[in-house]
C-alpha positions, 0 to 999 in steps of 0.5 A: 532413501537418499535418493528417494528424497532427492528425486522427489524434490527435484519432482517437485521443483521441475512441477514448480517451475513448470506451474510458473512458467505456465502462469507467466505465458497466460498473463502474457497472453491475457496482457496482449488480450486486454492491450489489443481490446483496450486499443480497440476502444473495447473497454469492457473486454479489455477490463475482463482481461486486466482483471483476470492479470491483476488476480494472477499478479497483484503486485504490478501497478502497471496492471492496476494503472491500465485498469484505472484507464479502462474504467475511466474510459468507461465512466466508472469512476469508483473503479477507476479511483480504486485501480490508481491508488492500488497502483500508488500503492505499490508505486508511491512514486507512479506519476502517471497514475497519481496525475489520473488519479487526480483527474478522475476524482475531479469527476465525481460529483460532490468531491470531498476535498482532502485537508492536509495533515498537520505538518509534524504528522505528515512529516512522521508519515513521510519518513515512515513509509514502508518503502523505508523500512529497509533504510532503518533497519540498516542505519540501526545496525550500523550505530549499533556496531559502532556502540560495540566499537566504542565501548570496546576501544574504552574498555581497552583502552580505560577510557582513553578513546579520544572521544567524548564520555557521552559517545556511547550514550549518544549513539544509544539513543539514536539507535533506538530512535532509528529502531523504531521507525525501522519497526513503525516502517515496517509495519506500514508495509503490512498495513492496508487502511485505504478503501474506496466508497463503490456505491455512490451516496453512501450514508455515513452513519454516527457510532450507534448506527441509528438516526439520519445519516450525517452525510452521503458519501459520493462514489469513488471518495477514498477513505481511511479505515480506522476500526471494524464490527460486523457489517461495519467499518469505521472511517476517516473522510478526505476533510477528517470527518469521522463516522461508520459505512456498510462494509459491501459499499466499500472496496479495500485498496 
């Protein structure tokens, strides 16, 4: 019976490895492809090709960046827009694609500008971001072990650790902050607010989705999504105006 099991699993895996294996040598092979095209000056083709990697691969923002720079070639803009902040996305810190991403927004017609936050939320957003999940969670553990210390060596000692009374209480409450922005933190690597208008002049429309739209939205602007009904989705506009668009104008970062 033992063998049995142990046959089947390594059955499995050998498949496994092979299926890997098999889906690495096509997306090399669809790289190449999508490369040779895009040299080419065959930007159609070399998007066909970026697409089908970005489907097998959708967490390499090298794909995400070439693909923003065939759609751009090909004066698509709300494709292009979509493509860079896909690969920021993955890579807040992709400098190539935040700089092209800003040169194809320079190109839509009627470009909403974008108002900053007010300092103390960008400041929350920034300290935040999922990329710092990880670094929470360890500081939290560290002060956590260093309470399990203090209160030990007072126990042991009655009291006469060398340190001042409110050590422990200190360390408490630096814990639980570090523990929720660990939390918060982590929560934000799950979270995908961020779409892209796809059609251009997009009626933005007020809550009860009746009457003149209270603005057009231009192709390519990138919005934050806030709520969802059927059909519809709730947005926060660049300059933080607020109103309601169809969901098929719209295409998840």
């Amino acid at each position: 019976m033992k063998k049995l099991v142990l046959t089947t699993i390594l059955l499995l895996s050998l498949g496994a490895l092979q299926s890997l294996a098999a889906t690495a040598g096509n997306t090399t092979a669809l790289w190449q492809k999508g490369i040779s095209y895009y040299d080419g000056k065959q930007y159609d083709s070399a998007a066909y090709y970026l697409e089908q990697i970005a489907a097998l691969k959708p967490q390499n923002e090298a794909v995400y960046y070439n693909l923003g720079n065939t759609y751009y070639k090909l004066n698509k803009i709300a494709p292009a827009v979509l493509n860079y902040e896909r690969a920021l996305r993955i890579n807040p810190e992709y400098k190539e694609a935040r700089e092209n991403l800003v040169l194809a927004q320079s190109r839509i017609s009627n470009h909403i500008p974008y108002l900053p936050d007010v300092f103390f939320i960008t400041w929350w957003q920034n300290i935040t971001k999922a990329k710092n999940a990880s670094a929470w969670a360890i500081s939290a553990l560290t002060v956590f072990i260093l309470i399990i210390v203090v209160v030990g060596l007072r126990r042991m000692r009655k009291g006469g650790t060398g340190l001042p009374s409110q050590t422990a209480g200190v360390l408490t409450f630096v814990f639980f902050c570090l523990l929720i922005m660990a939390i918060v933190s982590a929560r934000n690597s799950d979270k995908n607010v961020g779409a892209v208008v796809m059609q251009n002049d997009a009626p933005l429309m007020n809550s009860d989705l009746k009457g003149k739209p209270l603005i057009l939205v231009p192709e390519g602007t990138t919005v934050k999504m806030v709520s969802e009904k059927p059909g519809w989705v709730e947005v926060t506009l660049p300059d933080g105006r607020n109103g309601w668009l169809q969901q098929s104008l719209l295409e998840k970062i």
